[in-house]
Biopython code that builds the backbone (N, CA, C, O; Angstrom):
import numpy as np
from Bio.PDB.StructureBuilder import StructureBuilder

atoms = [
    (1, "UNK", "N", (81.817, -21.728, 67.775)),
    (1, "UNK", "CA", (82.605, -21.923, 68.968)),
    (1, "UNK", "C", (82.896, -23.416, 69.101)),
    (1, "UNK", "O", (82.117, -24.355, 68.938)),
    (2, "UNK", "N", (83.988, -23.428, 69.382)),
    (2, "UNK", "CA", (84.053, -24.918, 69.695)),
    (2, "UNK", "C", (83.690, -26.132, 71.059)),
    (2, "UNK", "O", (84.117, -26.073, 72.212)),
    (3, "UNK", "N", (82.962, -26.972, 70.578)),
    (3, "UNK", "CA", (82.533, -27.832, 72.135)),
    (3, "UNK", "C", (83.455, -27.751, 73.154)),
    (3, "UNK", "O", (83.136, -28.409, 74.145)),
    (4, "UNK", "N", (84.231, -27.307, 73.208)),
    (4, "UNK", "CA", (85.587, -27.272, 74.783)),
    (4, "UNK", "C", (85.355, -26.265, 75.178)),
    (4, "UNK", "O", (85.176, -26.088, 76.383)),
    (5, "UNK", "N", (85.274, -25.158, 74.167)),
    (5, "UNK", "CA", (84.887, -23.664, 75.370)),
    (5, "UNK", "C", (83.726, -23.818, 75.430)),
    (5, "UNK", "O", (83.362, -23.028, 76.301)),
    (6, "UNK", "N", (82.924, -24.309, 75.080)),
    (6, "UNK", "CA", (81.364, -24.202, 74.691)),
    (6, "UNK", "C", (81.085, -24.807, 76.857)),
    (6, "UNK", "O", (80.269, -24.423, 77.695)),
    (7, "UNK", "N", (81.833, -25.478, 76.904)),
    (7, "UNK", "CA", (81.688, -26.499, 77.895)),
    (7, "UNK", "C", (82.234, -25.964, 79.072)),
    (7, "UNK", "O", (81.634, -26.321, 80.086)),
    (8, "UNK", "N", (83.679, -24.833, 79.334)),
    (8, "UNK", "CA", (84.356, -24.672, 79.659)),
    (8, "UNK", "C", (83.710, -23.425, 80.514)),
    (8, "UNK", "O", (84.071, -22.936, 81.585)),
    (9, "UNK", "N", (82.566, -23.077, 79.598)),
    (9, "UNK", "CA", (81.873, -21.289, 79.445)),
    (9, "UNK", "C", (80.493, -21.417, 80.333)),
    (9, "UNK", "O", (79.709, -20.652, 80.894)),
    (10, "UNK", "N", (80.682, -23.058, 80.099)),
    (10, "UNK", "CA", (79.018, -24.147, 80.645)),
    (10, "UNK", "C", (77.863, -22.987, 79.985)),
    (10, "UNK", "O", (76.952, -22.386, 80.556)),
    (11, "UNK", "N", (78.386, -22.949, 78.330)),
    (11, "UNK", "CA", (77.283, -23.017, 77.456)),
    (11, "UNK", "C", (76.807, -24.050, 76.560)),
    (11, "UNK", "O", (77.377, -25.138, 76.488)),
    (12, "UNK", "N", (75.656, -23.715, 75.787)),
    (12, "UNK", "CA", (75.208, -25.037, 74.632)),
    (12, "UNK", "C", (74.975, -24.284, 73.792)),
    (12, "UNK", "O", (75.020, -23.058, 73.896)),
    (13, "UNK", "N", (74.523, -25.289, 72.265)),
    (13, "UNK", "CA", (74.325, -25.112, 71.295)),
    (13, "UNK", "C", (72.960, -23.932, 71.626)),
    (13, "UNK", "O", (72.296, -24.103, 72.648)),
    (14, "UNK", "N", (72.663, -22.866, 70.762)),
    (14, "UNK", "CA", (71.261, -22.109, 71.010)),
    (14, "UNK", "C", (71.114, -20.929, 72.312)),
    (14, "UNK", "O", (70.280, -20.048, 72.519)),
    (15, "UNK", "N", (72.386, -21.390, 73.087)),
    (15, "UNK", "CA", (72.451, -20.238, 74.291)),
    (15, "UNK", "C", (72.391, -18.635, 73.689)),
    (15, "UNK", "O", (72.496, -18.551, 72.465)),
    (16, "UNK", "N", (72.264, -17.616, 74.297)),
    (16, "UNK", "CA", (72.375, -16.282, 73.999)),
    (16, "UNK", "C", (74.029, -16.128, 74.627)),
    (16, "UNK", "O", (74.495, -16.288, 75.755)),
    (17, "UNK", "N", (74.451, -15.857, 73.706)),
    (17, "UNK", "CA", (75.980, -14.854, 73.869)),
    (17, "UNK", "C", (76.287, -13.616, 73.901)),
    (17, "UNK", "O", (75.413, -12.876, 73.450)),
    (18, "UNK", "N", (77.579, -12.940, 74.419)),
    (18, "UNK", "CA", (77.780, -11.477, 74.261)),
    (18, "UNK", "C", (79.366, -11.359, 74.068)),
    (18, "UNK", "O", (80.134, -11.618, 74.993)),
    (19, "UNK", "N", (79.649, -11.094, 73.247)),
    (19, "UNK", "CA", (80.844, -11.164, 72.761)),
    (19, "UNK", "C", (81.531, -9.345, 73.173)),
    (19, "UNK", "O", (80.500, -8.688, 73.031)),
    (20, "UNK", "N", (82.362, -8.588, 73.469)),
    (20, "UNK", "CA", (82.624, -7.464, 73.488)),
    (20, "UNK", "C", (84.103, -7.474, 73.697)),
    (20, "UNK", "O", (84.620, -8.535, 74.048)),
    (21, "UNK", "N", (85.028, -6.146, 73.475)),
    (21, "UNK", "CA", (85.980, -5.733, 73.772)),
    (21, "UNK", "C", (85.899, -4.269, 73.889)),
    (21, "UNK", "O", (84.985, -3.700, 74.486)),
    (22, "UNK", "N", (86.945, -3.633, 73.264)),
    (22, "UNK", "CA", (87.104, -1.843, 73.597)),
    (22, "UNK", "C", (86.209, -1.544, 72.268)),
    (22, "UNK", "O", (85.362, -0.665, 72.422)),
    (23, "UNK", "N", (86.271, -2.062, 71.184)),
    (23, "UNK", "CA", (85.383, -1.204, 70.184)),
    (23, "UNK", "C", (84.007, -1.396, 70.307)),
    (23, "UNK", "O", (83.123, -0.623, 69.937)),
    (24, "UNK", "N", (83.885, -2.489, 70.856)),
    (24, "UNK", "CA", (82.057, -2.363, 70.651)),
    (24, "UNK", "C", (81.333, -4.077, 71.223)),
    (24, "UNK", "O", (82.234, -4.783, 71.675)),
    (25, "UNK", "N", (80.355, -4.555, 71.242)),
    (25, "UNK", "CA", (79.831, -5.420, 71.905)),
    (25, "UNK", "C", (78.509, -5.660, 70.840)),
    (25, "UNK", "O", (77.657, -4.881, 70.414)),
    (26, "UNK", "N", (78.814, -7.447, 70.573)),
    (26, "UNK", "CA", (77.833, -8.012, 69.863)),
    (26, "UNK", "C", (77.517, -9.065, 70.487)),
    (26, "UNK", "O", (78.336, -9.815, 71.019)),
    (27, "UNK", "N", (75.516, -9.318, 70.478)),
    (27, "UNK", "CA", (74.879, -10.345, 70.983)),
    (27, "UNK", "C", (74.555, -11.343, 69.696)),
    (27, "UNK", "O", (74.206, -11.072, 68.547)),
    (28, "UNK", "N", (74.745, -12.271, 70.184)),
    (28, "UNK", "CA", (73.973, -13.373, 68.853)),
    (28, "UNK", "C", (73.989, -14.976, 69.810)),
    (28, "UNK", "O", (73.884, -15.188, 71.018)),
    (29, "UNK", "N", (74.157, -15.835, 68.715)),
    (29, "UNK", "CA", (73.147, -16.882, 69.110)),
    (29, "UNK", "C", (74.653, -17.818, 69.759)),
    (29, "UNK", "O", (75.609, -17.150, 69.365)),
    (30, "UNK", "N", (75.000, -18.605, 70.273)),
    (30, "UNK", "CA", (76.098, -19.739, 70.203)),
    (30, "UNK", "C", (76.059, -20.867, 69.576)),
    (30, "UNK", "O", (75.269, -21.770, 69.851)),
    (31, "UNK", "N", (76.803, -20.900, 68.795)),
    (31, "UNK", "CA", (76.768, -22.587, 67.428)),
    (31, "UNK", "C", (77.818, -23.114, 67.708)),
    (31, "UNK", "O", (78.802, -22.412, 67.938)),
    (32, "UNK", "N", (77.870, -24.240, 67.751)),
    (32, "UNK", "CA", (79.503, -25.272, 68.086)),
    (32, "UNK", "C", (79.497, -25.500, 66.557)),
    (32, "UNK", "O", (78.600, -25.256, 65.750)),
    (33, "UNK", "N", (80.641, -25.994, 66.376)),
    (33, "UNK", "CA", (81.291, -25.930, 65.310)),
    (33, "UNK", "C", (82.453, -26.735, 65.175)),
    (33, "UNK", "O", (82.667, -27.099, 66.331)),
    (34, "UNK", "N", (83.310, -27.216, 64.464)),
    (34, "UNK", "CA", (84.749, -27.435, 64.223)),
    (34, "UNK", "C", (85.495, -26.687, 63.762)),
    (34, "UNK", "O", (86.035, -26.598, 62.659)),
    (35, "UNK", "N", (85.537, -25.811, 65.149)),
    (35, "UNK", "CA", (86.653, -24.649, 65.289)),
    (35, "UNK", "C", (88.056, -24.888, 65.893)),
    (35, "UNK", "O", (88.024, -26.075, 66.218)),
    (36, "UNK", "N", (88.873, -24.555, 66.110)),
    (36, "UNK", "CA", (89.983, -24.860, 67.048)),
    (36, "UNK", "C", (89.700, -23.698, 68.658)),
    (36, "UNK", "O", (89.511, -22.493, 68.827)),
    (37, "UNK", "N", (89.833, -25.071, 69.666)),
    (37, "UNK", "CA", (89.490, -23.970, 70.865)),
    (37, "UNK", "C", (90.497, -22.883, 70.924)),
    (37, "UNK", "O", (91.692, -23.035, 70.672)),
    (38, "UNK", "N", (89.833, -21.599, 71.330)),
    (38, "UNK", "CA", (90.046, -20.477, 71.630)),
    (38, "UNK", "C", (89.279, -19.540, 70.386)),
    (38, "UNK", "O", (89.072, -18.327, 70.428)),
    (39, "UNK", "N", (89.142, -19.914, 69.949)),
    (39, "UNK", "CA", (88.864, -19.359, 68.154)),
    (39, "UNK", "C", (87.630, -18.876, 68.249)),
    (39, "UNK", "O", (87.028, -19.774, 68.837)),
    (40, "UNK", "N", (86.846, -17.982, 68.028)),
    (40, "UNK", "CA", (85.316, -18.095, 67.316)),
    (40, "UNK", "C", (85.227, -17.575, 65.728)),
    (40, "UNK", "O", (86.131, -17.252, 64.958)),
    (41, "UNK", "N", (84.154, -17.611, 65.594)),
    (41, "UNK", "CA", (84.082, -17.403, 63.855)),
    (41, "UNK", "C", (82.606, -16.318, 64.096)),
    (41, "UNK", "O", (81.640, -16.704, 64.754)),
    (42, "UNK", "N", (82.669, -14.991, 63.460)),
    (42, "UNK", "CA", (81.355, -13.981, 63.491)),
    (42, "UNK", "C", (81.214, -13.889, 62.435)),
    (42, "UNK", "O", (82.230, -14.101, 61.773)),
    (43, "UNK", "N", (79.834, -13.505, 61.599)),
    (43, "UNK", "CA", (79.632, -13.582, 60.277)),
    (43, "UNK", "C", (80.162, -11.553, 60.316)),
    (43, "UNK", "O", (80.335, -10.785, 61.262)),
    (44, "UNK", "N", (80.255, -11.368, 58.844)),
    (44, "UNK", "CA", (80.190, -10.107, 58.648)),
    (44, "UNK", "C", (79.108, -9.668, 58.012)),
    (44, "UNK", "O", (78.563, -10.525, 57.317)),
    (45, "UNK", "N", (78.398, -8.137, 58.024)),
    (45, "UNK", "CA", (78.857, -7.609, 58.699)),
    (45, "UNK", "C", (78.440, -7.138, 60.326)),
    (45, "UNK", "O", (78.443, -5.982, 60.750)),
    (46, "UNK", "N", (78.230, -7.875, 60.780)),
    (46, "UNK", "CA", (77.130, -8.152, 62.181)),
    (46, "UNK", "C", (78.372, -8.477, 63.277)),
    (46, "UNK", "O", (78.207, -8.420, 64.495)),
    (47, "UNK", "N", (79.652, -8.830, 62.618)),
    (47, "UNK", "CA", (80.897, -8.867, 63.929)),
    (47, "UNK", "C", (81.983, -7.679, 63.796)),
    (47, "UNK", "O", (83.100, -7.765, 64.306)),
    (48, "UNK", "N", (81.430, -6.288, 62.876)),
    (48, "UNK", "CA", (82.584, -5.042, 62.153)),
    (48, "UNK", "C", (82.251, -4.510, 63.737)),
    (48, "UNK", "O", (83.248, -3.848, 64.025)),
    (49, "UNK", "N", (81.651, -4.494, 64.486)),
    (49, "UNK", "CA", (81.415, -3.469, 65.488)),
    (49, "UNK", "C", (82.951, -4.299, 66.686)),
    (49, "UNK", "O", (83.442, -3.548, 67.528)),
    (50, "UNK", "N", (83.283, -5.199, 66.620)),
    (50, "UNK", "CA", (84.429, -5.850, 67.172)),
    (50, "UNK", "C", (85.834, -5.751, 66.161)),
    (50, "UNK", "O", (86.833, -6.466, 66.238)),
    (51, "UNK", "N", (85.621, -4.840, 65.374)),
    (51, "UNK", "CA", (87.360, -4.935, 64.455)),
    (51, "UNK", "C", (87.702, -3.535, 64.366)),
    (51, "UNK", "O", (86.827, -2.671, 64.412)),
    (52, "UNK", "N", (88.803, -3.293, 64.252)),
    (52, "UNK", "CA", (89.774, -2.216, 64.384)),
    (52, "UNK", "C", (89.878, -1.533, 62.937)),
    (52, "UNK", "O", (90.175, -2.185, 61.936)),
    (53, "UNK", "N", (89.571, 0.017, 62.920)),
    (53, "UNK", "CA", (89.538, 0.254, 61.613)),
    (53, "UNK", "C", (91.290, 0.345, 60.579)),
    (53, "UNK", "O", (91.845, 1.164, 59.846)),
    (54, "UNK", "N", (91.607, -1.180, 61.180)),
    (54, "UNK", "CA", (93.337, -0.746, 60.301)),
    (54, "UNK", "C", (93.194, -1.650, 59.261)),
    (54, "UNK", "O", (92.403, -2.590, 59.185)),
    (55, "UNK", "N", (94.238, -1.192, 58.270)),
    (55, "UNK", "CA", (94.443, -2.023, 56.846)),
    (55, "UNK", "C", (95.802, -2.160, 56.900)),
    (55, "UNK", "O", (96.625, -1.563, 57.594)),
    (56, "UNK", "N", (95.920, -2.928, 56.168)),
    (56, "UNK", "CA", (97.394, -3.543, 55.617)),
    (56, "UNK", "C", (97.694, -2.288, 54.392)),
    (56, "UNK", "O", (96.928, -1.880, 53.519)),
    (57, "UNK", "N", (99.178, -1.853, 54.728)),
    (57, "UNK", "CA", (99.366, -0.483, 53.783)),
    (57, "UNK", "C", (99.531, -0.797, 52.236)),
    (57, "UNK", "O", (99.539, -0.003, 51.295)),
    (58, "UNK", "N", (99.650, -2.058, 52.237)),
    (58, "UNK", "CA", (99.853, -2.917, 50.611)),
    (58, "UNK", "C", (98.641, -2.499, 50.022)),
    (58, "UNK", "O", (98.306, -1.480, 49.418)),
    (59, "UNK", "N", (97.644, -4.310, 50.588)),
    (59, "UNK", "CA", (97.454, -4.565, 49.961)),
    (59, "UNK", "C", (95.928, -4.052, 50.534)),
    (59, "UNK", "O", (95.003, -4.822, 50.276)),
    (60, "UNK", "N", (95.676, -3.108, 51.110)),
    (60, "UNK", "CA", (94.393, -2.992, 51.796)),
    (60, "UNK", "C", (93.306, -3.559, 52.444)),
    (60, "UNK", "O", (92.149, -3.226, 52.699)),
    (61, "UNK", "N", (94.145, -4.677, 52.664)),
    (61, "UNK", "CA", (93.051, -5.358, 53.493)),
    (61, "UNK", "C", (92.963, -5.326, 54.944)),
    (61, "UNK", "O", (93.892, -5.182, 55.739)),
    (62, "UNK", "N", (91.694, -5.482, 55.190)),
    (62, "UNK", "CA", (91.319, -5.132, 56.767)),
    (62, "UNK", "C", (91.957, -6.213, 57.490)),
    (62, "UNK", "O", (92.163, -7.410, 57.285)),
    (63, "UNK", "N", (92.217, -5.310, 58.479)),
    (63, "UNK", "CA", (92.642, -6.355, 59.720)),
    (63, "UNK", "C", (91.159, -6.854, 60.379)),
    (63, "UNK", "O", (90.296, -6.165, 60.923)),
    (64, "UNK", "N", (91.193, -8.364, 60.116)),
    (64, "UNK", "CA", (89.594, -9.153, 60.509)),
    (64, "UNK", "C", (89.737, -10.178, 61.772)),
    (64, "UNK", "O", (88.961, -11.031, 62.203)),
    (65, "UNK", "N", (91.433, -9.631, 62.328)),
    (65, "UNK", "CA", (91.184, -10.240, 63.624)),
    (65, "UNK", "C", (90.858, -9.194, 65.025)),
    (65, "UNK", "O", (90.744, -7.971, 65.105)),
    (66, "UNK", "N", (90.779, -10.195, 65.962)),
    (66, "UNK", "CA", (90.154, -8.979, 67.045)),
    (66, "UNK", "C", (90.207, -9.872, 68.298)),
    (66, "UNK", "O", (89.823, -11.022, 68.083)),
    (67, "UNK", "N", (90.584, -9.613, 69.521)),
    (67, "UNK", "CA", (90.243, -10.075, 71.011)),
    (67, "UNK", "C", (89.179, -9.912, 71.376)),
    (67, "UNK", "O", (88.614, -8.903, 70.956)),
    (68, "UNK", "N", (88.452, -10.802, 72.294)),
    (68, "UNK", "CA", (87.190, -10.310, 72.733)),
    (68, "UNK", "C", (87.081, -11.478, 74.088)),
    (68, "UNK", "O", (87.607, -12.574, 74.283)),
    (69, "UNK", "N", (86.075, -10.583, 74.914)),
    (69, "UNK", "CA", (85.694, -11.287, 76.035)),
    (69, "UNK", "C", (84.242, -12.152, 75.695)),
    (69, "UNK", "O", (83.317, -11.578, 75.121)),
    (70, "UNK", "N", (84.144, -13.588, 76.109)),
    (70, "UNK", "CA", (82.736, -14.257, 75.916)),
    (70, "UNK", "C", (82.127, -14.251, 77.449)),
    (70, "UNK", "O", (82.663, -14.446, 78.540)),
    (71, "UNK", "N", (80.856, -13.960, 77.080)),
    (71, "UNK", "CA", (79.750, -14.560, 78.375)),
    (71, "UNK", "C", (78.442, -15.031, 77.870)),
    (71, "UNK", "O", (78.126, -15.046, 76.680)),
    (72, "UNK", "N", (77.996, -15.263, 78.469)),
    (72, "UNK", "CA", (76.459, -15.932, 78.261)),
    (72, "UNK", "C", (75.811, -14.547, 78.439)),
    (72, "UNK", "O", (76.355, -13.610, 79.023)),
    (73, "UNK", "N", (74.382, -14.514, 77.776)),
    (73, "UNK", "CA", (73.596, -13.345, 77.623)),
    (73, "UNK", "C", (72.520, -14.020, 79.157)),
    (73, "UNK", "O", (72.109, -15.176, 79.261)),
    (74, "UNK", "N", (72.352, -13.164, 79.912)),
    (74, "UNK", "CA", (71.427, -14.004, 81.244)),
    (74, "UNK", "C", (70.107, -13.554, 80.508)),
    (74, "UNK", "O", (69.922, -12.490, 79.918)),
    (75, "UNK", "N", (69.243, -14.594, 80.674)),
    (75, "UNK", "CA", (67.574, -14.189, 80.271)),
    (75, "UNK", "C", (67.068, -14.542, 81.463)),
    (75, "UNK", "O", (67.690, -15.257, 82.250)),
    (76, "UNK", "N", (65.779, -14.020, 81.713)),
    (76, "UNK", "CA", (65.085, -14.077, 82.199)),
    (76, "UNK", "C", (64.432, -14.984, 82.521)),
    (76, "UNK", "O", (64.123, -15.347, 81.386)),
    (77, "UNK", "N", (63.661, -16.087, 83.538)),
    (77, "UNK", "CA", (62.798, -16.990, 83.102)),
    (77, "UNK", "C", (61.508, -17.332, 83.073)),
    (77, "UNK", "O", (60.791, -17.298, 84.072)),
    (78, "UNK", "N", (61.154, -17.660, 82.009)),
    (78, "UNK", "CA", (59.387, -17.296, 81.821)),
    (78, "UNK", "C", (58.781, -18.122, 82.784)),
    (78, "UNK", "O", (59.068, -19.252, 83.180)),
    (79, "UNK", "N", (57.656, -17.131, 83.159)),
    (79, "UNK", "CA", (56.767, -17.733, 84.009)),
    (79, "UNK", "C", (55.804, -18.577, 83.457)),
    (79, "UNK", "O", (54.986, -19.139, 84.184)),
]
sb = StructureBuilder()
sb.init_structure("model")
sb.init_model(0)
sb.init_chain("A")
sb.init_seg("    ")
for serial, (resi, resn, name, xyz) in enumerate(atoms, 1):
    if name == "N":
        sb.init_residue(resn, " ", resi, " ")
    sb.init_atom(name, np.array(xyz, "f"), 0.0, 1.0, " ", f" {name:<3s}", serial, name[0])
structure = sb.get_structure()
């Protein structure tokens, strides 16, 4: 993610995230990066539960983009 949304989201490096749309919803960690804002980057295959099962009729390749809503994962705080 990049430091502008990172900031924008008033998250940090190490926060808990939740990434989701209509297909499905993934938690993982938040890493800044040199991304371009708006952008994130999910490893595969731990971000397939956020992509659409379409291909390109060519050349078969998956469509590996996707919309998604960001929030912070709320934890709890230890006593």
């Amino acid at each position: 993610m990049a430091a502008e949304d990172a900031q924008r989201l008033a998250m940090k490096e190490g926060d808990r995230i939740r990434l989701h749309n209509q297909r499905g919803r993934y938690e993982g960690t938040c890493r800044l990066g040199p991304i371009k804002p708006g952008f994130l980057q999910v490893h595969w295959p731990e971000g397939n539960v956020l992509l659409s099962r379409r291909f390109d009729p060519i050349s078969g390749e998956p469509d590996y983009n996707a919309a998604v809503s960001v929030e912070p994962v709320e934890t709890e705080p230890r006593p």
